[in-house]
N, C-alpha and C positions, 0 to 999 in steps of 0.2 A: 504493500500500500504506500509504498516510496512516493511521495513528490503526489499525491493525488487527494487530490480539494470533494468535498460536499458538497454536491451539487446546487446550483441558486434556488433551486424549486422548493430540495429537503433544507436548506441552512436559512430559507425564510420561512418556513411553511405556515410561522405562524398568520400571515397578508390572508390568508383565508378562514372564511366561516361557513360553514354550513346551518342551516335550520335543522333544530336537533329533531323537528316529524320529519323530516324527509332523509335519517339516519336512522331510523328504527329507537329513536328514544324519544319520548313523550310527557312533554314539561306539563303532567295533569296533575291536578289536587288529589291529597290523599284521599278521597273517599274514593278512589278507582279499584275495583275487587274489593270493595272494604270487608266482605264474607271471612275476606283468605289473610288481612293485614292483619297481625298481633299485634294486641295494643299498644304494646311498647314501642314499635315499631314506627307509630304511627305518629304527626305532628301534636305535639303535645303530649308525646306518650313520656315511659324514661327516659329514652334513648335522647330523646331530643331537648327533655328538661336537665337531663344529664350534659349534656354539651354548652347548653345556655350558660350553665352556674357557672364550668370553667373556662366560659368568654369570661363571662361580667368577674370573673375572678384573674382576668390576663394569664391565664393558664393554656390558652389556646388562641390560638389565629390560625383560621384555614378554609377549606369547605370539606364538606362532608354530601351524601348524597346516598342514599336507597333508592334503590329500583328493583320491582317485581313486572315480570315478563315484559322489560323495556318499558315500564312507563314509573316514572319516578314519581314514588310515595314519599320522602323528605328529600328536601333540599336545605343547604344553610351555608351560610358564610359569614366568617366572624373575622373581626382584626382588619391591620392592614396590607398590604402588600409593598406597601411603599411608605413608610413613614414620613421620609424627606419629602415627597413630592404629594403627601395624601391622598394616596390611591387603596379604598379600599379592597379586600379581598371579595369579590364575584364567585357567582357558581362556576363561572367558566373562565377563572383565572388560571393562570399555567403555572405548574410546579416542577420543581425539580424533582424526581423520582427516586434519584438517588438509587437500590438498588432494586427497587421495584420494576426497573426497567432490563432485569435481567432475564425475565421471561420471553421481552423480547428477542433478545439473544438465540433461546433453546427452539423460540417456534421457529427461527431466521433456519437454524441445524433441523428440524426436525421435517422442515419445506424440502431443501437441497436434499434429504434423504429421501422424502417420497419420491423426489427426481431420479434418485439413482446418482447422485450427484458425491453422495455423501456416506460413507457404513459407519453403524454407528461402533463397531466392533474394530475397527482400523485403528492403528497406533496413526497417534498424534505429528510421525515422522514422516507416515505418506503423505501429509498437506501442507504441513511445513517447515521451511529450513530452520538453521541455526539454534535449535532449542537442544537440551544436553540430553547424550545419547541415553542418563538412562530416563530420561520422560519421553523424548523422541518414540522409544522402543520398548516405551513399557504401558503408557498411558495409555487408553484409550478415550473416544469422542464420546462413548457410551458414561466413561468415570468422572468425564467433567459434568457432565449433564447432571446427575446425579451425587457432584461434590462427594465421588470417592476416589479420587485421582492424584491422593496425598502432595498437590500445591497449596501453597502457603494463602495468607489472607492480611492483610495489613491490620484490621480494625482488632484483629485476636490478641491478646496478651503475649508477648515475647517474641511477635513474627516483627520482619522491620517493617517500621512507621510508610507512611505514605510519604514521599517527598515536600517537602517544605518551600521548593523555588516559585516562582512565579512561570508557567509555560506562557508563551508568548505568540506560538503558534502551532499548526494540523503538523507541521514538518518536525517540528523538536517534539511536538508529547509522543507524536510514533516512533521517534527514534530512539525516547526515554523508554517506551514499553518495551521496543525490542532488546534493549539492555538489559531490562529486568525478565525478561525470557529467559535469555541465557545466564542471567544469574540464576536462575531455580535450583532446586535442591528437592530431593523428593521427602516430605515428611514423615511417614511408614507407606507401605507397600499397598500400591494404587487396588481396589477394592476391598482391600481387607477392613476399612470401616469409613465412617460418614467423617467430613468434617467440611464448613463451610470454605467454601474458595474463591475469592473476586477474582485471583490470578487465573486463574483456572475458565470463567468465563469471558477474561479478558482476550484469552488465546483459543475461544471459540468463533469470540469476534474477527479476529484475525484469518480461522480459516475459514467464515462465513466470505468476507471479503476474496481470500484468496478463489478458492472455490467457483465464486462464482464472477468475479473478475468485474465484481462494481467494487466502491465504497463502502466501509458498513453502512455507514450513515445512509448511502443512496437505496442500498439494499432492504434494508428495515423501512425506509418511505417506497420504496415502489410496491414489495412484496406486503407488506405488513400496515401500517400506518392509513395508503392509499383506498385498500380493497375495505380497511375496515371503517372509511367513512373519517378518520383520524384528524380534520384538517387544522385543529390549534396543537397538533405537535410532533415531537419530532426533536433530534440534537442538534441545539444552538449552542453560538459559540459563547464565551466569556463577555464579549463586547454588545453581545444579543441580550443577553442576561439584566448584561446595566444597562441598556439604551430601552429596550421593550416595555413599554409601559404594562401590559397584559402578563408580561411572569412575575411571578412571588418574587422579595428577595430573601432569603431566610435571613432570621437574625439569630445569631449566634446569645448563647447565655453564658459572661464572664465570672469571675471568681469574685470581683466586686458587688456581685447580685443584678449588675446592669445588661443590657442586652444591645449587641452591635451589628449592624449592616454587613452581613460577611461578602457582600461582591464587592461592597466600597471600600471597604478593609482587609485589605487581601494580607496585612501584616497579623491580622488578631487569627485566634485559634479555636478550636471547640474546647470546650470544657465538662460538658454532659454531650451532649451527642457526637454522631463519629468517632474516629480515632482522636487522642487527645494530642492538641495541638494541628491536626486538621482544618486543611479549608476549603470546601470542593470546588468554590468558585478560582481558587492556583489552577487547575485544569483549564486546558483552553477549549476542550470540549470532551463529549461523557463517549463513552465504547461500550464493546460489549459488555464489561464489567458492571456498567450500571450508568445514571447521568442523561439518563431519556429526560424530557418534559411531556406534560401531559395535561390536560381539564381532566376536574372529574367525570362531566359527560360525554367527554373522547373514551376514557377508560371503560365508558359502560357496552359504547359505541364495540371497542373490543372482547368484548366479555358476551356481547349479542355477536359478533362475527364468528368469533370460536364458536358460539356453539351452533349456529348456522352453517356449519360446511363453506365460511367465505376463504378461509386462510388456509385449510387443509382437508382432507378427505374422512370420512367418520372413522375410517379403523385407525390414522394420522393422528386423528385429534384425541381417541383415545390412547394410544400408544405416548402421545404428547403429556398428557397431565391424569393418565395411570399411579397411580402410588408404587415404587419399585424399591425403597429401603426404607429402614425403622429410621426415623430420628431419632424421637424419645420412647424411654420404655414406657409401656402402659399403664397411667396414673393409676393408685392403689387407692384401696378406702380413707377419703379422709384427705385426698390432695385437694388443694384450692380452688383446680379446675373440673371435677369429676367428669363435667362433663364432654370435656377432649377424651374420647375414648382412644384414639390411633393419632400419631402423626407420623408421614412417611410423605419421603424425597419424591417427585413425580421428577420429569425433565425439564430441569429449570422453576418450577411452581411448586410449591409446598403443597401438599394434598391431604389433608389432615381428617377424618371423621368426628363431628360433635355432635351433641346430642342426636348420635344416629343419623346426621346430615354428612354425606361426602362433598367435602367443597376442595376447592383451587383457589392460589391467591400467591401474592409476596409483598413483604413489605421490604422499606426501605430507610436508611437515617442517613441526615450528613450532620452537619454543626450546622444549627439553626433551618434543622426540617425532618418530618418525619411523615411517614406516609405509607397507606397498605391497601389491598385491592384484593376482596373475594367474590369466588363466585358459588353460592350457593348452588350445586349442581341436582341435588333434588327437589329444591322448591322451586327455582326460576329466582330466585335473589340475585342481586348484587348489592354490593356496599363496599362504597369508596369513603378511605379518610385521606387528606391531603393538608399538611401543617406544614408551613415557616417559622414555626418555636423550635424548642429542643422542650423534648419532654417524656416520656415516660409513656408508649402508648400504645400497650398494651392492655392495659384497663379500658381504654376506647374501643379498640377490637372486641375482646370479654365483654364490653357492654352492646356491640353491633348485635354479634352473635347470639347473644343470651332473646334481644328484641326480636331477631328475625328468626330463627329456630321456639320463640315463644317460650323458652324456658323461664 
């Protein structure tokens, strides 16, 4: 991907809108199926008295968003997106993804494979150069997919930090990735267990690119973004970030108790979210690793195209977001969450069972933004959260979940 640019279509794609009925999502009032909506679920319910309190408490800034069979039962947006220039946060403000955008990645591997383009069983070494012989020849497409492909991950305890410089441009962050390629190291022996890995889907990016002889970035908008109706987003660059009025900008939470613009302060660091001392706006733009943008009603937009047969074929799409390794062991009597019966690795998507619901989803954090994206695969749910805080937000999930499974 030497010396090769983002195309002007995918590096602006924000210049476009579509009307979200004629994408398959439907900005109606909750009383739509009100039969099927759980109360909680529903405006007014907890879920949504739960989110008020920690606006009105600066605990939150973002949008949030449920939808059942495409037509959205809550919508909300709290905070702002822009301090400096008082730009509220919108339901259809664009967020950074952070690593939420990594499913992108696995459906980008899981397309070229329906092609014949791609085995998911092939070392890592037949698609590309320069990585060390023993990941080369050991790894497989199938081990990243499923983060058991023992590469490292920066945000982990004792792996190394993410770089601290400022990238400047598409030319220097590919040629910083490719450095950190060949620096790998294998951490135990590739399927013998789960452990998360950004590297690992960084250098899926790479052979999505190689592969198929676009861009990532062109490749994820023509294949993925385009078919799914996606038009607020897409990977922009650093200078997109600050100039775009329409994206988030996270603010970062310091040790002083105050909270800082992390794309206008590209010197300050995370301190609760991301790696510590992290800034993902130093990137000059996001990869396979993670660093998409996104609305929440782009996300839902994709969440109705998966399961419509727009992006892949039915036995694809369940091969795609299939449960295929344990994360965690199965909660005992008396854990916190009883109601997470299973969680297990799909490709690229988290695929977990609760309350007897199989669903698909990932979230993501940087310093100053958090965000996560399910899709209830038995009920017809979705539920997007999308934050420019740092915060803790997994209680926001546990409370989606608990509203729309009606527990």
């Amino acid at each position: 991907m030497n010396g090769f640019q983002p195309s002007r279509r995918s590096a602006l794609g924000l210049l476009g809108v579509a009307p979200l009925a004629t994408s398959g999502v439907l900005m109606t009032s909750g009383t739509a199926h009100a039969d099927r909506i759980p109360k909680d679920a529903r405006p007014g319910g907890a879920y949504d008295r739960f989110l008020a309190k920690l606006a009105d408490d600066d605990e939150f800034s973002g949008t949030v968003l449920l939808a059942h069979r495409g037509r959205t039962v809550l919508a909300r947006a709290y905070g702002m997106a822009d301090k400096e220039k008082k730009i509220p946060n919108r339901i259809d403000t664009v967020y950074n993804l952070a690593s939420a955008s990594k499913p992108f990645t696995a459906l980008a591997v899981v397309q070229l494979a329906q092609e014949r383009k791609i085995r998911f069983h092939e070392k890592l070494g037949t698609y590309l150069d320069g990585l060390p012989d023993e990941i080369a020849g050991t790894v497989t497409v199938h081990h990243l997919l499923t983060h058991t492909g023992g590469m490292g991950d920066p945000t982990r305890p004792g792996d190394t930090p993410p770089p601290q410089k400022v990238v400047k441009s598409i030319e220097e962050q590919q040629a910083d990735l490719r450095k950190r390629m060949r620096e790998q190291r294998l951490e135990f022996t590739p399927g013998s267990r789960h452990a998360y890995s950004s590297m690992g889907m960084e250098v899926l990016g790479e052979i999505v690119a190689k592969v198929s002889g676009k861009t990532f970035w062109d490749y994820v908008h023509d294949h993925i973004l385009v078919p799914a109706g996606m038009t607020r987003s897409g990977y922009f660059t650093r200078p997109q970030w600050l100039s775009d009025e329409r994206i988030a900008h996270p603010y970062m939470y310091q040790s002083d108790g105050s909270r800082v613009d992390a794309v206008r302060n590209l010197d300050k660091g995370a301190v609760l979210g991301g790696a510590p001392g992290s800034n993902a706006a130093r990137a000059f733009i996001g990869n396979g690793g993670g660093g998409g943008f996104a609305t929440a009603p782009d996300l839902v937009r994709f969440a109705l195209a998966l399961q419509g047969g727009k992006l892949l074929s039915r036995p694809y799409t369940e091969l795609f977001q299939s449960g295929k390794v344990p994360m965690t062991p199965r909660p005992q009597a008396g854990d916190p969450q009883p109601a997470l019966q299973e969680a297990f690795q799909g490709y690229g998507v988290t695929a977990p069972i609760f309350n007897g619901q199989r669903m698909i989803g990932h979230g993501g954090g940087i310093g100053g933004g958090n965000t996560n994206w399910s899709v209830y695969l038995d009920s017809d749910w979705i539920g997007i959260i999308l934050c420019n805080y740092d915060l803790d937000i997994q209680p926001i999930i546990t409370r989606e979940r608990h509203a729309v499974t009606g527990l």
